[in-house]
Wavefront OBJ file of the C-alpha trace (Angstrom):
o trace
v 14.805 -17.474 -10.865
v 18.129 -16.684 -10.840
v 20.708 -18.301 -7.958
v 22.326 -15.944 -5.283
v 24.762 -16.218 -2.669
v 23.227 -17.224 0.623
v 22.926 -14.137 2.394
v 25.064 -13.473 5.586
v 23.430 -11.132 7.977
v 25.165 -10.268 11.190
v 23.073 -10.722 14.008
v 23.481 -7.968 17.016
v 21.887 -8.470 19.813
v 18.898 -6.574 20.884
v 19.430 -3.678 23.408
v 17.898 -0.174 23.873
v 18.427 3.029 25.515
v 16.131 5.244 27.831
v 15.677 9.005 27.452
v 13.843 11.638 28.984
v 10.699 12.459 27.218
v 9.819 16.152 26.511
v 6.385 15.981 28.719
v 7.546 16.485 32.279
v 7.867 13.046 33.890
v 6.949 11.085 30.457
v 9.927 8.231 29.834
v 11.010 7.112 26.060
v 12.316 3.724 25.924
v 13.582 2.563 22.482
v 14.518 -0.957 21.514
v 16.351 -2.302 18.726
v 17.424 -5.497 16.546
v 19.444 -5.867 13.697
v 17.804 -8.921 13.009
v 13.733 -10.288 11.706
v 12.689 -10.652 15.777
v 9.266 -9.921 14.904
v 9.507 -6.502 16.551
v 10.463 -8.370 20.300
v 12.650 -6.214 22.587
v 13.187 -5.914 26.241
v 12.374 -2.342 26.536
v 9.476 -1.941 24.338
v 6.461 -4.564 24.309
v 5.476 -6.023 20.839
v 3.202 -4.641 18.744
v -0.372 -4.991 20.461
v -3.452 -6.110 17.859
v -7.034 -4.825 20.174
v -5.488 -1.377 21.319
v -7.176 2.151 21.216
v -5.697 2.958 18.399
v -6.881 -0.232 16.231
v -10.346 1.589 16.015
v -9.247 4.899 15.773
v -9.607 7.431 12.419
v -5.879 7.715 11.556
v -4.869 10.872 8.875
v -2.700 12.865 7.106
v -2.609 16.169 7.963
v 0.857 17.331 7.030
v 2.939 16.183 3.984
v 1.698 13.243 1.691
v 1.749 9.569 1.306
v 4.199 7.662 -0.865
v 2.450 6.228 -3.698
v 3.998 2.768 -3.062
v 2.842 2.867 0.767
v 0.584 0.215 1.929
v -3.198 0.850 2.570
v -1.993 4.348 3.794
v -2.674 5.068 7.043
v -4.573 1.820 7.532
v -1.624 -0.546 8.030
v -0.482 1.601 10.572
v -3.064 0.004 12.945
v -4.482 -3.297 11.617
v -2.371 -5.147 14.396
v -0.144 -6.840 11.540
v 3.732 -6.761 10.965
v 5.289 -6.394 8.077
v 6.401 -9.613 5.782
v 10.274 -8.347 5.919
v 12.765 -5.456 5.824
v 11.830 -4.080 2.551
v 7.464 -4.795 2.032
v 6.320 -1.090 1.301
v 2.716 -2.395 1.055
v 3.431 -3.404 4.862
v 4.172 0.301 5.410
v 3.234 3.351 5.655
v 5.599 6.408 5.057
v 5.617 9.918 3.627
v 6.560 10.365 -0.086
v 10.433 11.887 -0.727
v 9.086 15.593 -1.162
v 7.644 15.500 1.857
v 9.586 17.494 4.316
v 7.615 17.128 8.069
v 5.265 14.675 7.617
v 2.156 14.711 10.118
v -0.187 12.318 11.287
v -3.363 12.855 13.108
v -5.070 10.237 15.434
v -8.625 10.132 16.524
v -9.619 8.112 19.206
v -12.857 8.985 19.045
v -12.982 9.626 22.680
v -11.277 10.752 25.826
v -9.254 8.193 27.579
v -6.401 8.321 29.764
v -3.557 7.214 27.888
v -1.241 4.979 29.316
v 1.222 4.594 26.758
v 2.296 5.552 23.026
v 4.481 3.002 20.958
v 5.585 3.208 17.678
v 7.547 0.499 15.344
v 9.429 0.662 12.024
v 11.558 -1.930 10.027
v 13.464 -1.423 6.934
v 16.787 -3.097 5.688
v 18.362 0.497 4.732
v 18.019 4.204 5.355
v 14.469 3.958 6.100
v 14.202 2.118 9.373
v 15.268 4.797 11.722
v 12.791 6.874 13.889
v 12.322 10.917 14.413
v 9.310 12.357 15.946
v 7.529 15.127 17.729
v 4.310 13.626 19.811
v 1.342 16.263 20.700
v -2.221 15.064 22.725
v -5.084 16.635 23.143
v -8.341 16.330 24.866
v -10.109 18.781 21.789
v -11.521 20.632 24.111
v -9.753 24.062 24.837
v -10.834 26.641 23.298
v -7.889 27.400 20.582
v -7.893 23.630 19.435
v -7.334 22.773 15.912
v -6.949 19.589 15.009
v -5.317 20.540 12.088
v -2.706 23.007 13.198
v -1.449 24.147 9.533
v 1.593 23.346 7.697
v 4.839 24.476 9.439
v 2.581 25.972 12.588
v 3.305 25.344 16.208
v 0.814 22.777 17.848
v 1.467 24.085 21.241
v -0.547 27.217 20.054
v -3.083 25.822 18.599
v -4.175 23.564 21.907
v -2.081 20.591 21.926
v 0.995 19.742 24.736
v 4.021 17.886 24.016
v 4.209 14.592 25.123
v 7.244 13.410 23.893
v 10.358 13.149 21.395
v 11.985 10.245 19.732
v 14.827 9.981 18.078
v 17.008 6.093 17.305
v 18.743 7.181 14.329
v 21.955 5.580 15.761
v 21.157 2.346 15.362
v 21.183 1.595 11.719
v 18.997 -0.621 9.738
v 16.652 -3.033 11.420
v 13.739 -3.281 13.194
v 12.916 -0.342 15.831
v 10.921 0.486 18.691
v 9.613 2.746 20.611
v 7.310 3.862 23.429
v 6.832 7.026 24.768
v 4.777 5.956 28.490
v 4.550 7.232 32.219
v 4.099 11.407 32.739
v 2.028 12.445 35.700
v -0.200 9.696 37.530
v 1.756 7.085 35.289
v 0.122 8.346 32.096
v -0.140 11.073 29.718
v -3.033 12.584 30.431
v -6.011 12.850 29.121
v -6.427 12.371 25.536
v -8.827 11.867 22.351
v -6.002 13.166 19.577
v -2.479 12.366 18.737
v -0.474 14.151 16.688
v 2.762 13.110 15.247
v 4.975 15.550 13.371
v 7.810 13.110 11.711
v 10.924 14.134 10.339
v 13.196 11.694 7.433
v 16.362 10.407 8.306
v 19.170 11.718 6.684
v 20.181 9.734 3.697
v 22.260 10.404 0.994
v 20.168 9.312 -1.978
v 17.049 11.170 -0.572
v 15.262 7.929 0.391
v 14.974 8.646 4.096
v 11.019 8.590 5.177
v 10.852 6.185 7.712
v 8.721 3.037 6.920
v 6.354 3.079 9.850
v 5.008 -0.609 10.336
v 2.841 0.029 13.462
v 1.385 2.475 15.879
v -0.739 1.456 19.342
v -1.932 3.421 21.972
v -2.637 2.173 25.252
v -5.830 2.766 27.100
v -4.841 3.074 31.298
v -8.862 1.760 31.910
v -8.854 -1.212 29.189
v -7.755 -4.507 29.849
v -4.402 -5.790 29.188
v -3.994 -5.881 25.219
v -3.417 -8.980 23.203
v 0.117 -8.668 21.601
v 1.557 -10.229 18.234
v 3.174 -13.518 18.575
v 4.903 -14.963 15.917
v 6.082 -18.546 16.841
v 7.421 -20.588 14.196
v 5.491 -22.981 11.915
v 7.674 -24.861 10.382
v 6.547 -28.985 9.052
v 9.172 -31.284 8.094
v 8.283 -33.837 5.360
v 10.091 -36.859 3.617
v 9.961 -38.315 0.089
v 8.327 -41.324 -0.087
v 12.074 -43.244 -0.858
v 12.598 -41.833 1.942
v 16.414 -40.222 0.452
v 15.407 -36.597 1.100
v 13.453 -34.351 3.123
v 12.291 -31.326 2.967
v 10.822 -28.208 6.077
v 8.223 -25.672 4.759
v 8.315 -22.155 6.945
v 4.903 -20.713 6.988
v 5.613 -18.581 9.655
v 4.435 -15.462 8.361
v 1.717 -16.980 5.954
v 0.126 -19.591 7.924
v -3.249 -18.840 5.644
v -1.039 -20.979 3.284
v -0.021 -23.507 5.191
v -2.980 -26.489 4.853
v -2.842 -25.696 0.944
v 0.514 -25.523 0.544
v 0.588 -29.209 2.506
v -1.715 -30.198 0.485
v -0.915 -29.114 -3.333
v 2.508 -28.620 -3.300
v 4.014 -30.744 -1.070
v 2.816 -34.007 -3.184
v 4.333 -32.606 -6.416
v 7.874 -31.540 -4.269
v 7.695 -35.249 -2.929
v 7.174 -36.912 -6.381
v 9.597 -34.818 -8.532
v 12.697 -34.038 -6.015
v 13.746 -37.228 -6.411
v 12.877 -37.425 -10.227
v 14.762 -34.216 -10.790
v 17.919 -35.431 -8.907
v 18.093 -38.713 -10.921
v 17.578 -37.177 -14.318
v 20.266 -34.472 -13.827
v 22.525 -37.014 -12.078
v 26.241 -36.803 -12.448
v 28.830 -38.849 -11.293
v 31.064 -37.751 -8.120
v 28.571 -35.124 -7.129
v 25.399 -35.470 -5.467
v 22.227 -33.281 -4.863
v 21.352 -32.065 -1.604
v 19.370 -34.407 0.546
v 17.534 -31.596 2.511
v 16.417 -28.186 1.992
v 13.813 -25.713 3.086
v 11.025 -23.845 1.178
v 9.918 -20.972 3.398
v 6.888 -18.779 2.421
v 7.678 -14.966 2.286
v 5.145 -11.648 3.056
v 6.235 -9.091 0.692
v 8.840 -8.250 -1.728
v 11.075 -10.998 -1.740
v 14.299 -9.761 -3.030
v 14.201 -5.868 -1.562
v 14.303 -3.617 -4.703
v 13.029 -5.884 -7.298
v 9.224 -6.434 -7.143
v 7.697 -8.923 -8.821
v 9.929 -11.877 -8.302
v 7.715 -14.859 -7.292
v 10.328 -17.150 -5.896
v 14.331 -17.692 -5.875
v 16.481 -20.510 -4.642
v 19.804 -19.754 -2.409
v 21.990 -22.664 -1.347
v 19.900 -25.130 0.154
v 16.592 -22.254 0.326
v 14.011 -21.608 -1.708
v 11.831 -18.243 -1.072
v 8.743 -18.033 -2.507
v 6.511 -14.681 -2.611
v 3.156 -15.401 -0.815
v 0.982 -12.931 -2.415
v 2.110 -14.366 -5.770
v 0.673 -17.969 -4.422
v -2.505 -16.891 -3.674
v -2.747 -15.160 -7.087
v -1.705 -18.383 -9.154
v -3.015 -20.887 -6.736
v -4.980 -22.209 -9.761
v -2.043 -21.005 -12.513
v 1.378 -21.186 -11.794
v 2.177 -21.305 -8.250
v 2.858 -25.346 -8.188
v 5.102 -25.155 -11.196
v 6.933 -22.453 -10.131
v 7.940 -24.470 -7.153
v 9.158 -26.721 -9.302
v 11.373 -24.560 -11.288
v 13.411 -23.495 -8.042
v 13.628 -27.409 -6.997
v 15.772 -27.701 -10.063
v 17.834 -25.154 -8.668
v 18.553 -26.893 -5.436
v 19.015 -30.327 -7.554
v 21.488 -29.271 -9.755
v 24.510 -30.181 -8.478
v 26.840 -27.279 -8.177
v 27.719 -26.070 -4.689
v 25.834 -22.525 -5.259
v 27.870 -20.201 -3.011
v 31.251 -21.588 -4.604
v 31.524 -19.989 -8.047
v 34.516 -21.178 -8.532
v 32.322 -25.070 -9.237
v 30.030 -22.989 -11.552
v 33.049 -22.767 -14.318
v 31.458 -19.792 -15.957
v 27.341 -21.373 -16.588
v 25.863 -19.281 -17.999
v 22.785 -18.032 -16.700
v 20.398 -19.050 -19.251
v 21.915 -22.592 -19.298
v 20.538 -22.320 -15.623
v 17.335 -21.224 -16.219
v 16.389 -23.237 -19.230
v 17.190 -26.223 -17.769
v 14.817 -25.357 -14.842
v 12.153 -24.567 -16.881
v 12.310 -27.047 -19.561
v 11.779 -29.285 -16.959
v 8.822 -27.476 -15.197
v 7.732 -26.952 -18.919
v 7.942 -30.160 -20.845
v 7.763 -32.514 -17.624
v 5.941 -31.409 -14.848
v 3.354 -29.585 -16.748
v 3.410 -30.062 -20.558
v -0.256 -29.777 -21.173
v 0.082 -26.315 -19.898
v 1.718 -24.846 -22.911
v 3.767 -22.590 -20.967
v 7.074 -22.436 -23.489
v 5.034 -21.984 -26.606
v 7.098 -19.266 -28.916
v 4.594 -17.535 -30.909
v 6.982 -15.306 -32.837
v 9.745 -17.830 -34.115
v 11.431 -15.318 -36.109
v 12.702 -13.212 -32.556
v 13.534 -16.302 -30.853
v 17.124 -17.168 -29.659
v 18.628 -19.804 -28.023
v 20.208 -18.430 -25.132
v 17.037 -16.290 -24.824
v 16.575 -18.062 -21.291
v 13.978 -19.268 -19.157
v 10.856 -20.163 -21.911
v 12.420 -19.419 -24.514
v 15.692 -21.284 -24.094
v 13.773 -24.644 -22.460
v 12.144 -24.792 -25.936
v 14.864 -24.891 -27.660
v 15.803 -27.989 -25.247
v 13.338 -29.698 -25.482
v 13.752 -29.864 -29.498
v 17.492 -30.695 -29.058
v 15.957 -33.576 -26.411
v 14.034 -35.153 -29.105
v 16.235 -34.905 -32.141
v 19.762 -35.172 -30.660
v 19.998 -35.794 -27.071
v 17.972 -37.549 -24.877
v 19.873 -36.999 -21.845
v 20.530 -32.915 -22.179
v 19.564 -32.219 -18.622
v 22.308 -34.154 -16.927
v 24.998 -33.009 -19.733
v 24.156 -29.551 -19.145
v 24.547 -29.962 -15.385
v 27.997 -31.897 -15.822
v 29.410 -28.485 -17.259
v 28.893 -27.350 -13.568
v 31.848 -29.138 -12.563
v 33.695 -29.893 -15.937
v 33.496 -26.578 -17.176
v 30.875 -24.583 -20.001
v 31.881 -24.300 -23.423
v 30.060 -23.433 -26.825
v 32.299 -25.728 -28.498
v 30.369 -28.686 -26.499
v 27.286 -28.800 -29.007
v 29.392 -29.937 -31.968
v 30.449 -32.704 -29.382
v 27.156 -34.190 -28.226
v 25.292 -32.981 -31.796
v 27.849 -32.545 -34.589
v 26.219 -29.501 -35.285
v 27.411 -25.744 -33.875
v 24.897 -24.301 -31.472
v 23.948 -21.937 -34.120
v 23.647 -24.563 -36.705
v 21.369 -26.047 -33.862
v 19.231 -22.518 -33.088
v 19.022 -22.344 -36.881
v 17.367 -25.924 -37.486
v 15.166 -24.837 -34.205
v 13.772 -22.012 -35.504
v 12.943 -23.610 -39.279
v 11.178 -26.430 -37.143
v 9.222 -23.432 -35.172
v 8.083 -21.984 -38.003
v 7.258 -24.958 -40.044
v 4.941 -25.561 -36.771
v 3.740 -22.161 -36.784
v 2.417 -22.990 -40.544
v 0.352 -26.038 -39.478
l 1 2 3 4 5 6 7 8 9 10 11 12 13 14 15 16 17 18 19 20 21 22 23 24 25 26 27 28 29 30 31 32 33 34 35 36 37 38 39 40 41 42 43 44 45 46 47 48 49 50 51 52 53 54 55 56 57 58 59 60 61 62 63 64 65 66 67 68 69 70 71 72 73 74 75 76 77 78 79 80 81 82 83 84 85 86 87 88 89 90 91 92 93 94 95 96 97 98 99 100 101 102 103 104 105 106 107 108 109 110 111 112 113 114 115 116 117 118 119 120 121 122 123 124 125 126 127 128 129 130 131 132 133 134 135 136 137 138 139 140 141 142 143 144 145 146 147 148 149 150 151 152 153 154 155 156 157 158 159 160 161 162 163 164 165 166 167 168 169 170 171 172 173 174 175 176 177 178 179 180 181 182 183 184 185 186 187 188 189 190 191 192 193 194 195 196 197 198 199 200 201 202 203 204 205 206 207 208 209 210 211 212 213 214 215 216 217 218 219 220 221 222 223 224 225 226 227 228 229 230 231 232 233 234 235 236 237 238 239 240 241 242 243 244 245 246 247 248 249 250 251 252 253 254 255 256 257 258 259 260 261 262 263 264 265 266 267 268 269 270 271 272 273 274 275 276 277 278 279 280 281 282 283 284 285 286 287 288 289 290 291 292 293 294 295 296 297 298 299 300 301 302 303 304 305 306 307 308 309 310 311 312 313 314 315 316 317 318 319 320 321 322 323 324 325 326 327 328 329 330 331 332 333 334 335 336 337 338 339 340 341 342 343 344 345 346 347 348 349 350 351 352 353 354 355 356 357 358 359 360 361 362 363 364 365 366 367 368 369 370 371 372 373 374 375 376 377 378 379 380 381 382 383 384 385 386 387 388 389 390 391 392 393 394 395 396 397 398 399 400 401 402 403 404 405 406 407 408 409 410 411 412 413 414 415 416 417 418 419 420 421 422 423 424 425 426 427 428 429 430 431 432 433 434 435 436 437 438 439 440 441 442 443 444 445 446 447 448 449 450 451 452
């Protein structure tokens, strides 16, 4: 996949604010961090995973869910946190014509509630929090659970237990937990009712991606909460030259067969890759990291399985444990080409305008025609469309033919022009022939193969 610069995120620390609830006595802390904490502030405990609300019926009874929301509302209490700050199927939140959104919990029976938090993460617009919280016990005699769109809940048998509002603290992850009241709880309580409101954004995309809700029995024992410590396993080549640290911190289900089917290929072909693309004066780098990523990967483009950043490679997890028989293991080994080649990633001014699909060919002729030939992976089936700056597949075909009737050592020529500079004129040089007199003799040979 395409290179990026390494991203630079300011990290602010973690802080919150108290605020008077709306229920007489009730307290709202709110906590904050810029930063992936895993939802850990000093105000607001982290998200709990055995709470009341982890078997309660959770629904919509105002406004509707986005159709790129997770398990809608399920995800709001299956004790799990998102993968990062932009994994909508880690979500749930309201669609963009939804105005007030509302969300009814049922506990399925009267408890005394000690405690209501609620948490939210998104790398934009979406992240802050604004809501109205009702309970009810159900039983008065003018209680509807479902109070009607736009009508007042406090008429209709439910009291106000609190309001939260941290839309002044930007993108991030966000907490908050609306606790005490009289007795040091809320009352007594078998539904919740939240009535949310967007943030105001200028492109429309304000509905707040709720990642969790828990609610806090006063009688139950003292809930489990999610820890996220790090897993992170260091490993060497067997030349011992380089070494390598897999993060499988938020997919340790991946982490024994990730040890155990891609590690072995990473060991093997690191140091294959870094000889055969070798160039004098410059050297690969002799570490890196490979960390395993919940959710979209790149926020706004779905669908990327992997990219490589400086010394990082990111690679999606859901799209390992779809093509953990297909291509998972290659694709690995398209983004270790990345981190061989030997241009210093976040200086552009070393790239001397490379193109892009000189970048990705070379990557995936290798993965294509090395690693896994047998595979058929770069096979062009219509000759007559193909080009060859067509990249990726395409383009490490046309390679690989230039590898075996011109030159041998492509690979490393191609990655010189990192550091010497690209040029068209640079095929006439190494071949005699123009790159189009090259992609024209490529094609002939294609379909002449096509015939056979």
């Amino acid at each position: 996949m395409p290179l990026s610069k390494p991203l630079r995120l300011s990290v602010l620390p973690i802080w919150y604010a108290l605020v008077s609830a709306a229920c007489a006595d009730a307290t709202v802390s709110t906590g904050y961090s810029r930063s992936d904490d895993s939802f850990k502030f000093e105000s607001v405990p982290s998200p709990a995973i055995d709470d009341a609300a982890a078997g309660a019926e959770f629904k919509i009874i105002g406004g509707s869910a986005d159709p790129n929301a997770g398990k809608s509302p399920a995800v709001l209490h299956d004790g799990k946190i998102p993968g990062n700050d932009d994994d909508p199927a880690g979500n749930f939140f309201f669609s963009r014509d939804t105005g007030k959104g509302r969300l009814l919990i049922d506990l399925g029976k009267v408890i005394d509630v000690k405690s209501v938090a609620t948490y939210s993460w998104h790398q934009g617009g979406r992240a802050a929090q604004r809501y109205t919280l009702y309970s009810s016990e159900g039983t008065a005699p003018d209680f509807k659970a479902d109070p009607g769109e736009g009508a007042d809940p406090e008429k209709s048998g439910w009291r106000l237990a609190g309001k939260v509002d941290t839309s002044g603290k930007g993108p991030g992850q966000h907490g908050a937990e609306i606790s005490g009241g009289k007795d040091g709880t809320l009352g007594k309580t078998r539904y919740l009712l939240l009535e949310t409101q967007p943030n105001e954004d200028p492109s429309g995309f304000g509905q707040t991606f709720w990642s969790e809700i828990d609610v806090i029995d006063a009688a139950a024992p003292e809930v489990k909460r999610v820890s996220v410590e790090k897993i992170l396993d260091t490993f060497q080549t067997d030349d011992g030259k380089y070494k390598f640290v897999v993060d499988s911190t938020k997919s340790p289900d991946l982490r024994e067969w990730f040890e155990q089917k891609v590690v072995p290929e990473v060991k093997i072909w690191y140091p294959k890759i870094v000889d055969m693309l070798a160039v004098p004066g410059y050297s690969s780098p002799v570490s890196f990291s490979l960390r395993l990523q919940e959710g979209v990967i790149i926020p706004g483009n779905r669908g990327i399985p992997a990219y490589a950043s400086g010394g990082n490679i990111v690679v999606s997890s859901d799209f390992l444990r779809s093509q953990q028989k297909g291509e998972a293991v290659g694709c690995v080994i398209h983004e270790i080409v990345h981190i061989a080649q030997t241009s210093d990633w976040g200086n552009r001014s070393r790239r001397r305008g490379v193109p892009s699909w000189v970048v990705e060919g070379v990557a995936d002729y290798i993965r294509w025609f090395l690693f896994e030939p047998e595979s058929n992976g770069a096979v062009i089936r219509n000759p007559d469309r193909a080009k060859y700056n067509a990249s990726y597949r395409v383009t490490a075909n046309f390679f690989d033919w230039v590898v075996r009737h011109h030159v041998k050592h492509l690979p490393q020529r191609l990655n010189a022009t990192f550091s010497t500079g690209y040029k068209d004129e640079l095929w006439k040089e190494w071949t005699g022939k123009t790159v189009q007199e090259l992609e024209a003799d490529w094609k002939k040979s294609l379909a002449e193969s096509a015939k056979k």
